[in-house]
C-alpha positions as CSV (number, residue, x, y, z in Angstrom):
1,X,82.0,106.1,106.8
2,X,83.5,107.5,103.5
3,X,87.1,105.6,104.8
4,X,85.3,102.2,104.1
5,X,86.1,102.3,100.0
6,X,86.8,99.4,97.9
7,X,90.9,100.2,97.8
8,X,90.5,99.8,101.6
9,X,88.6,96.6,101.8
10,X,91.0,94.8,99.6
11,X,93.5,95.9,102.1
12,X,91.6,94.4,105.1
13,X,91.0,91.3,102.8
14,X,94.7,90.9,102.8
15,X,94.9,90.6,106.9
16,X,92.2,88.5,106.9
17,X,93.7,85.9,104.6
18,X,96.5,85.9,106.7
19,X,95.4,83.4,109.4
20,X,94.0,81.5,106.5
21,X,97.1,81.3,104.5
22,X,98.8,79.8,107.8
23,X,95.7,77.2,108.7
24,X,96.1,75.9,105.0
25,X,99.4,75.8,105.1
26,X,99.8,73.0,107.8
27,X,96.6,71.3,107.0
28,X,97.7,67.7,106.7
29,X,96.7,67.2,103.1
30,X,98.5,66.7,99.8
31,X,97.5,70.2,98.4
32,X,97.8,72.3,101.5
33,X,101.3,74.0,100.5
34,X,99.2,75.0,96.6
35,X,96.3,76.0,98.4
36,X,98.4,78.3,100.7
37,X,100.4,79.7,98.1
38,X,96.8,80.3,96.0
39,X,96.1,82.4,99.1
40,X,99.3,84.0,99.5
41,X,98.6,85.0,95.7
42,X,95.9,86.4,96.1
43,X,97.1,88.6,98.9
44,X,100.0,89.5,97.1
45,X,98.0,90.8,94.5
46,X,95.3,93.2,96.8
47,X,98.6,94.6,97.8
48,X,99.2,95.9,94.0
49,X,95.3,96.2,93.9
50,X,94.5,98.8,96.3
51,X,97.6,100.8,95.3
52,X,96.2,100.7,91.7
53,X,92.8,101.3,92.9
54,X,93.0,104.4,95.5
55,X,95.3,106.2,93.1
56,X,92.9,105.6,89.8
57,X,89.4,106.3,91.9
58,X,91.2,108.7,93.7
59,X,90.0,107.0,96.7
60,X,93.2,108.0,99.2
61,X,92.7,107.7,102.5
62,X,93.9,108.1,106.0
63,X,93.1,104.8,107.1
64,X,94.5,103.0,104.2
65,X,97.7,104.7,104.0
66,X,98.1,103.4,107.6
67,X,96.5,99.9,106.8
68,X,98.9,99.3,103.8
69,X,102.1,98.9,105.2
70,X,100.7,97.0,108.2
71,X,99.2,94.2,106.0
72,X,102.1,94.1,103.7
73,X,104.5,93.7,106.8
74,X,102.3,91.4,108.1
75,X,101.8,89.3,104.7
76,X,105.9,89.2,104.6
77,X,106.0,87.9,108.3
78,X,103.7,85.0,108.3
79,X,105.4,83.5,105.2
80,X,108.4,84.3,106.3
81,X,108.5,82.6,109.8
82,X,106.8,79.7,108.0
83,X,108.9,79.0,105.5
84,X,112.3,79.7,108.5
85,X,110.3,76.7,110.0
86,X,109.5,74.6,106.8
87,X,113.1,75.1,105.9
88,X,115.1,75.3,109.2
89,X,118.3,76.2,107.0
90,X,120.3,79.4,107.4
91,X,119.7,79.7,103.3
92,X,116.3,81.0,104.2
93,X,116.7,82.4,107.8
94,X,119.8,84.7,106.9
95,X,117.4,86.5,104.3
96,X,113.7,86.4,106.9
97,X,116.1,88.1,108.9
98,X,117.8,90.5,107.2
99,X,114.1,91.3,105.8
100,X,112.4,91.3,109.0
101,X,115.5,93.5,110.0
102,X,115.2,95.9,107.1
103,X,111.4,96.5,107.9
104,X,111.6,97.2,111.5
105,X,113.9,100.2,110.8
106,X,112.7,101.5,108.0
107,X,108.8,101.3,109.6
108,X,110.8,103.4,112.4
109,X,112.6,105.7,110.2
110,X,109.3,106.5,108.8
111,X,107.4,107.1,111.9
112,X,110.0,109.4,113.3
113,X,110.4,111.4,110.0
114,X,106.7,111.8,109.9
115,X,107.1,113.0,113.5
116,X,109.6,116.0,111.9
117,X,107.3,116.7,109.2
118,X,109.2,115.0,106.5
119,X,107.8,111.8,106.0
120,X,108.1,112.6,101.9
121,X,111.8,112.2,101.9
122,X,111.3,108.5,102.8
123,X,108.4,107.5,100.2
124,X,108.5,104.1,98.9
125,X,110.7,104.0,96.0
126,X,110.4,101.9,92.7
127,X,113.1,100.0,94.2
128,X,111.0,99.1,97.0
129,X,108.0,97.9,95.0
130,X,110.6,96.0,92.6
131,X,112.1,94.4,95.9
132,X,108.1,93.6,97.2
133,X,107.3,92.0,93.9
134,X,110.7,89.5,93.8
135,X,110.3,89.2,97.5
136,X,105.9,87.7,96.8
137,X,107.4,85.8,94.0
138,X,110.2,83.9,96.0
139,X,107.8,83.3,98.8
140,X,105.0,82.0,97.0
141,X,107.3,79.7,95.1
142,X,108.8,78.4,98.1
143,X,105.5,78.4,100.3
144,X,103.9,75.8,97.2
145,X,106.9,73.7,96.3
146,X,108.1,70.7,98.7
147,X,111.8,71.2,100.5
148,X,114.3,70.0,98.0
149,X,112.4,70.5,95.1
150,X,115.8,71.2,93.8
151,X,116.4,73.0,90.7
152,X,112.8,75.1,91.5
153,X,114.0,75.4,95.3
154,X,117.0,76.9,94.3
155,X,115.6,79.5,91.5
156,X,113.2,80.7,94.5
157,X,116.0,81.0,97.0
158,X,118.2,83.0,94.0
159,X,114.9,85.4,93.8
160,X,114.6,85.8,97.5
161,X,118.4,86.7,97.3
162,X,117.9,89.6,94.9
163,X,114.9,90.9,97.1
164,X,117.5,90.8,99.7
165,X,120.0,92.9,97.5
166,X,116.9,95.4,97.1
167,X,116.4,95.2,100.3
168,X,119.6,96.6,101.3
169,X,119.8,98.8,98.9
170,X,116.4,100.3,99.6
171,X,117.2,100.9,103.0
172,X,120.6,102.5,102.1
173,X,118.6,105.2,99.9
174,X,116.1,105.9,102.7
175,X,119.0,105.8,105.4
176,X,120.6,108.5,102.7
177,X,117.3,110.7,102.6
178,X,116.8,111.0,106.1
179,X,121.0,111.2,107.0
180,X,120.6,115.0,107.5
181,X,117.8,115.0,109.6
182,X,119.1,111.8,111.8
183,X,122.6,113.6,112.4
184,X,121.2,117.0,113.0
């Protein structure tokens, strides 16, 4: 089973800690949110891990280049609709949406350019692991720190904000790559 390698069993790590990242979160004790976000971390960095990893043992597979985008999509949607639920303020649900949004098409743009035989033109960009990096550091800052936390609450939501920017503007290059093949 030469697709079971270290790079891929950090990425499995991150879906399992999913479920436990949500459990923790709404544990009713005084550290739960820290604990969470401790878990969220540690997610967050398996998802620059097994990048790092597969590249440098030259252990690509298959399997994990499927497996990598699911977890990260599924990391980003259970903090997400937790912190649209800890929050219940348009501040936060305008950018879970737009996110959310943004993923669903470009998750389908890539599927149906790897249908044509061009999934390269629609790579992830630098952009796109700039905008994952702001968007792991907004939500682990807001997943640890009590609502109106102020100044700290509002220097998250400002970083969530410019993952949103990258967010759009990410899409806008892929959109661009694939334009030719989508009006054709």
């Amino acid at each position: 089973m030469r697709q079971m390698n270290w790079p891929n069993i950090l990425t499995l790590s991150r879906i399992i800690l999913i479920p436990f990242f949500i459990v923790v979160f709404y544990l009713p004790v005084a550290a739960a949110h820290f604990w969470a976000g401790v878990i969220f971390s540690l997610a967050a960095i398996t998802d620059w891990l097994d990048g790092y990893l597969a590249r440098r043992l030259a252990q690509t597979t298959r399997l994990g280049a499927f497996l990598d985008p699911v977890a990260d999509k599924m990391m980003v949607v259970a903090a997400l609709v937790i912190l649209v639920e800890q929050y219940a303020d348009w501040l936060i649900s305008l950018p879970a949406m737009v996110i959310l949004s943004r993923e669903i098409a470009i998750s389908a743009l890539r599927e149906w350019m790897a249908e044509i035989g061009k999934r390269a033109h629609v790579a992830v960009s630098l952009i796109g692991k700039i905008k994952t990096a702001l968007q792991m550091i907004a939500m682990i800052g807001l997943v640890v720190l009590p609502v109106g936390f102020s100044f700290w609450n509002d220097v998250f939501i400002f970083i969530l904000y410019l993952s949103v920017f990258l967010t759009i503007w990410s899409m806008v290059i892929y959109l661009r790559a694939a334009w030719d093949d989508l009006m054709s």
